[in-house]
C-alpha positions in Angstrom: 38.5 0.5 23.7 42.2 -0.9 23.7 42.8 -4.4 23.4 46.6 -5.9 24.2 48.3 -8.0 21.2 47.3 -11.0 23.4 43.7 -9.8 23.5 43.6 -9.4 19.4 45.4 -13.1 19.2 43.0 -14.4 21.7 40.2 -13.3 19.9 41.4 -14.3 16.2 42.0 -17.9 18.0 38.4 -18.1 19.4 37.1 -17.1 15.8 39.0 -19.5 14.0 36.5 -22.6 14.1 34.4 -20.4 12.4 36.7 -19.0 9.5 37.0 -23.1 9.1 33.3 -23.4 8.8 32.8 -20.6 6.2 35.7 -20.7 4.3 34.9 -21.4 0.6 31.3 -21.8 1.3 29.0 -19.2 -0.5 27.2 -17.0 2.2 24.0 -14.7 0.7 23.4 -11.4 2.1 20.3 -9.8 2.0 20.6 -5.7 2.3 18.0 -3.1 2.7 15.9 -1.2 5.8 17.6 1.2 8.2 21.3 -0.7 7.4 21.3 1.2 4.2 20.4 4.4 5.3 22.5 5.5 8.1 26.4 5.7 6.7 27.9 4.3 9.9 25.7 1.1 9.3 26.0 1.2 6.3 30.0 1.6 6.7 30.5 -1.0 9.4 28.3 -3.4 7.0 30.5 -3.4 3.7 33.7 -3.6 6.2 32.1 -6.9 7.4 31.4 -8.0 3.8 34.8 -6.8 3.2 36.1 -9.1 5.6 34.5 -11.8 5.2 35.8 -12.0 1.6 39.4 -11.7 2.7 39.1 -14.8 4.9 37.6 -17.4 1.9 33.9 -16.8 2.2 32.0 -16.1 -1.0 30.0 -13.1 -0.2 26.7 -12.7 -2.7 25.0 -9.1 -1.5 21.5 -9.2 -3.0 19.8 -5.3 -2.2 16.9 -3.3 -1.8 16.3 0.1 -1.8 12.5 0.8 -1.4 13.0 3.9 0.3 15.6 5.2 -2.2 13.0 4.6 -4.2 9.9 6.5 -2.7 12.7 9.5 -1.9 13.1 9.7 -6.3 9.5 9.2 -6.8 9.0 11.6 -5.1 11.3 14.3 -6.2 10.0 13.6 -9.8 6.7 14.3 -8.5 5.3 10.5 -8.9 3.1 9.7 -6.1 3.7 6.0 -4.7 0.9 3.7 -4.2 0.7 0.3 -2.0 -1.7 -2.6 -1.9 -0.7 -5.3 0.9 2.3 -3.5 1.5 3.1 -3.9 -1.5 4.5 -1.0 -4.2 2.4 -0.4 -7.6 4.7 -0.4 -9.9 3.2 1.2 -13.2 5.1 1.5 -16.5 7.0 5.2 -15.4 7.1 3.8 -11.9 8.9 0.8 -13.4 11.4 3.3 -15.1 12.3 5.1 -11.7 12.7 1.6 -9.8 15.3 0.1 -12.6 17.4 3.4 -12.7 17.7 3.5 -9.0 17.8 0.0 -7.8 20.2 -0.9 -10.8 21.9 2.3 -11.2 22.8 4.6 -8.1 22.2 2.3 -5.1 23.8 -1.2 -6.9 26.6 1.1 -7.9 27.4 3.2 -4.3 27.1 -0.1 -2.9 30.1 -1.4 -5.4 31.8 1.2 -5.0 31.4 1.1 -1.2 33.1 -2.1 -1.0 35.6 -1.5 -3.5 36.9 1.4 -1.0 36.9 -0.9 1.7 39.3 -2.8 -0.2 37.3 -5.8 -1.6 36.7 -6.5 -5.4 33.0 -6.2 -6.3 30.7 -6.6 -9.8 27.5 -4.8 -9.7 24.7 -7.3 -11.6 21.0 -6.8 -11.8 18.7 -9.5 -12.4 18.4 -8.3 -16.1 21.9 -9.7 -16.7 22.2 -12.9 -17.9 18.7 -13.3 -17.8 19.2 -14.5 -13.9 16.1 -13.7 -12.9 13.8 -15.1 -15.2 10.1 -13.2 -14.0 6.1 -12.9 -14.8 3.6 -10.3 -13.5 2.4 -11.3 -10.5 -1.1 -9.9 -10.2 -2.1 -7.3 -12.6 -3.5 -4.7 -9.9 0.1 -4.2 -8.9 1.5 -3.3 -12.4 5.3 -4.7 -13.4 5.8 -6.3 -9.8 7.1 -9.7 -10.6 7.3 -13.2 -9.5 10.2 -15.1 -10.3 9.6 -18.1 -12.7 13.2 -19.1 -13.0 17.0 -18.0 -11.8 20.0 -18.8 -13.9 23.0 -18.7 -11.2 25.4 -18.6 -14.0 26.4 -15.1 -14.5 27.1 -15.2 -10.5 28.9 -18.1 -10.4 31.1 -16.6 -12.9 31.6 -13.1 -10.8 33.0 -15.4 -8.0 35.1 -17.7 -9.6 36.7 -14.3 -10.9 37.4 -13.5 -7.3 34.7 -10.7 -7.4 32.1 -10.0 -4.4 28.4 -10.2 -6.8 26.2 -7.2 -5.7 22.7 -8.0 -6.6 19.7 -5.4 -7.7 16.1 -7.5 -8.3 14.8 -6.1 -11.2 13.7 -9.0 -13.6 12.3 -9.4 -17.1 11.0 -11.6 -19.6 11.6 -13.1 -23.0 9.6 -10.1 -24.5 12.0 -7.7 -22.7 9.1 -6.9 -19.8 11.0 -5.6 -16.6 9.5 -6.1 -13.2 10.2 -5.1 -9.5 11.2 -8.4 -7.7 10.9 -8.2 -3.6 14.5 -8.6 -2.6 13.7 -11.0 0.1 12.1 -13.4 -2.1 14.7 -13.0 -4.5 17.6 -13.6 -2.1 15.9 -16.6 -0.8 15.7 -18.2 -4.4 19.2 -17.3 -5.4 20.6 -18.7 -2.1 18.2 -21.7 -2.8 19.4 -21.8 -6.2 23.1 -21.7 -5.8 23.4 -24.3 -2.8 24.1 -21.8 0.0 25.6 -22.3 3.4 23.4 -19.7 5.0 21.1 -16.9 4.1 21.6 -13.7 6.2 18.9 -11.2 6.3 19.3 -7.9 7.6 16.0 -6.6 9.2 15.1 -3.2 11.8 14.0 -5.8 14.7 16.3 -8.1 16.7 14.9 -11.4 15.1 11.6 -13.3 15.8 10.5 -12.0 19.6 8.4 -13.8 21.6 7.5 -10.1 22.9 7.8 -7.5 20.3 8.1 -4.9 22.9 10.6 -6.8 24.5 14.1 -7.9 23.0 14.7 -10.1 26.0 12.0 -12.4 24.5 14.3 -13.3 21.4 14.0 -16.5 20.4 17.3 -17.7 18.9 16.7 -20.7 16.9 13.4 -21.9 14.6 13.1 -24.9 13.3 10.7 -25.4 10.1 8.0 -27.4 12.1 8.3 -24.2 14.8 6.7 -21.9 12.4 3.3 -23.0 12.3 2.5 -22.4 15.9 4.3 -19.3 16.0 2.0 -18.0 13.5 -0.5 -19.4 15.2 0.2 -18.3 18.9 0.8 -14.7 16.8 4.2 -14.6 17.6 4.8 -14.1 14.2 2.7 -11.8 12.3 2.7 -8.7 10.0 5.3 -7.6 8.3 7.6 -10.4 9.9 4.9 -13.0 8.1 6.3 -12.4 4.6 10.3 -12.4 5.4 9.7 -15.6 7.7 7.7 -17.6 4.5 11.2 -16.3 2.7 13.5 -18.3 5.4 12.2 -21.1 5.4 11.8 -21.8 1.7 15.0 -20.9 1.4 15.9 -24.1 3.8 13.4 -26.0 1.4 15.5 -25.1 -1.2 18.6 -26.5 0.1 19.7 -23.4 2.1 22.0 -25.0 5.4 20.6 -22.3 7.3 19.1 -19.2 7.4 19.1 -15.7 9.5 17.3 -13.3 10.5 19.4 -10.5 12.6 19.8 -6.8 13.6 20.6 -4.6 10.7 20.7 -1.6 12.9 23.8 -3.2 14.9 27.0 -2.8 13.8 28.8 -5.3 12.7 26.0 -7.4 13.4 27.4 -9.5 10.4 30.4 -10.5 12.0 28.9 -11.0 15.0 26.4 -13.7 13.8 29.4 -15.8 11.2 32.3 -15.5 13.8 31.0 -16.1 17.7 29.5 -18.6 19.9 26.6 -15.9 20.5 25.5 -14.8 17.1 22.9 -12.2 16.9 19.2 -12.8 15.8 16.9 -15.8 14.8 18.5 -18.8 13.2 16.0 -21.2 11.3 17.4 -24.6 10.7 15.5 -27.4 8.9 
């Protein structure tokens, strides 16, 4: 599609309130699902982060990669195994999950933006000690719920200039490692360090009213919403989980948290930078 030099001014003018709004404020990112595994997604996505860098907003990427993941479990002939949805995560398991999550995929992903033309600092949640973690329930193995998060080490990434690119692996004092779900842990750390909004990437349009139907979407929650959405089982399965995450991250001090369409690109941009937005927005 062609757009005129007036046409590109006009639209840079009607984002401008917004490049206002954002600049300087720290915006966290959570990554994972289909986003990461198609390359044009996954392109348009680190342009957007990109972006969004260049015009003053501090970017913090916190990543998944479960089904990087299962792909290298199972290549190494290590069958996966789920309770609640949730990945056992035994001692060789653990191994796999670490070398992955904070090897290749933190890595591409740095290395992604860093091609795009930002500045980026791979960090795991070993580093620093910045996510502080215990074993959550012993039938799951080294999964991990975070006792404590020590913002420091990313605090000092962006007063460096350099975009912070999460992996959630934790540990203990005694060295322990454990699997941290990235949604919880992007909540906390966005919680933790104040954030003007929480951005989740999902593989649905945002909380439907419909599931079937992404005419139904509803565009704003507020925290006293939730409760009957359960309820009326608007909200339910999988979507139960990432919706708990939103809105503690608002109890946390988070401004204001999304929920959007990871599978449309530049669905980043399109939520920070128009009247429109994209997804569910839950506001206190």
């Amino acid at each position: 599609m062609y757009y005129s030099n007036e046409e590109r001014a006009n639209i840079l003018v009607q984002a401008l309130p917004y490049f206002q709004s954002y600049n300087n404020k720290i915006v966290v990112v959570k990554y994972g699902g289909n986003a990461m595994i198609k390359e044009y997604l996954i392109d348009s996505t680190m342009h957007d982060i990109v972006l969004l860098s260049l015009i003053g907003v501090k970017v913090v990427l916190v990543h998944g990669g479960g089904i990087e993941i299962s792909e290298v479990l199972k290549r190494m002939n290590i069958q996966s195994k789920f309770v609640n949805g949730l990945r056992v995560t035994d001692e060789e398991t653990m191994r796999v999950v670490q070398m992955v999550l904070a090897g290749k995929v933190n890595k591409d992903l740095v290395n992604l933006i860093q091609t795009k033309g930002g500045r980026a600092i791979g960090l795991s949640g070993i580093d620093g000690h910045m996510i502080k973690a215990s074993i959550k329930d012993p039938i799951l193995g080294n999964v991990g719920k975070i006792e404590e998060v020590n913002i420091q080490p990313i605090l000092d990434v962006i007063e460096k200039g350099y975009i912070p690119v999460i992996s959630t692996i934790g540990c203990d004092d005694q060295g322990n490692t454990y699997n941290i779900n990235a949604d919880t842990a992007a909540a906390k750390i966005a919680g933790e360090l104040g954030a003007e909004s929480l951005i989740t990437m999902t593989d649905i349009a945002g909380i439907l009213r419909d599931e079937k139907d992404s005419s139904t979407l509803i565009p704003v929650v507020t925290l006293k919403d939730v409760d009957k959405l359960i309820a009326d089982q608007v909200i339910t399965g999988g979507m139960l989980p990432k919706v708990e995450c939103c809105t503690n991250a608002l109890r946390w001090g988070v401004n204001k948290v999304f929920i959007i369409d990871g599978r449309v690109p530049h669905s980043l941009l399109i939520e920070t930078l128009t009247d429109s937005g994209i997804g569910t927005m839950f506001v206190k």
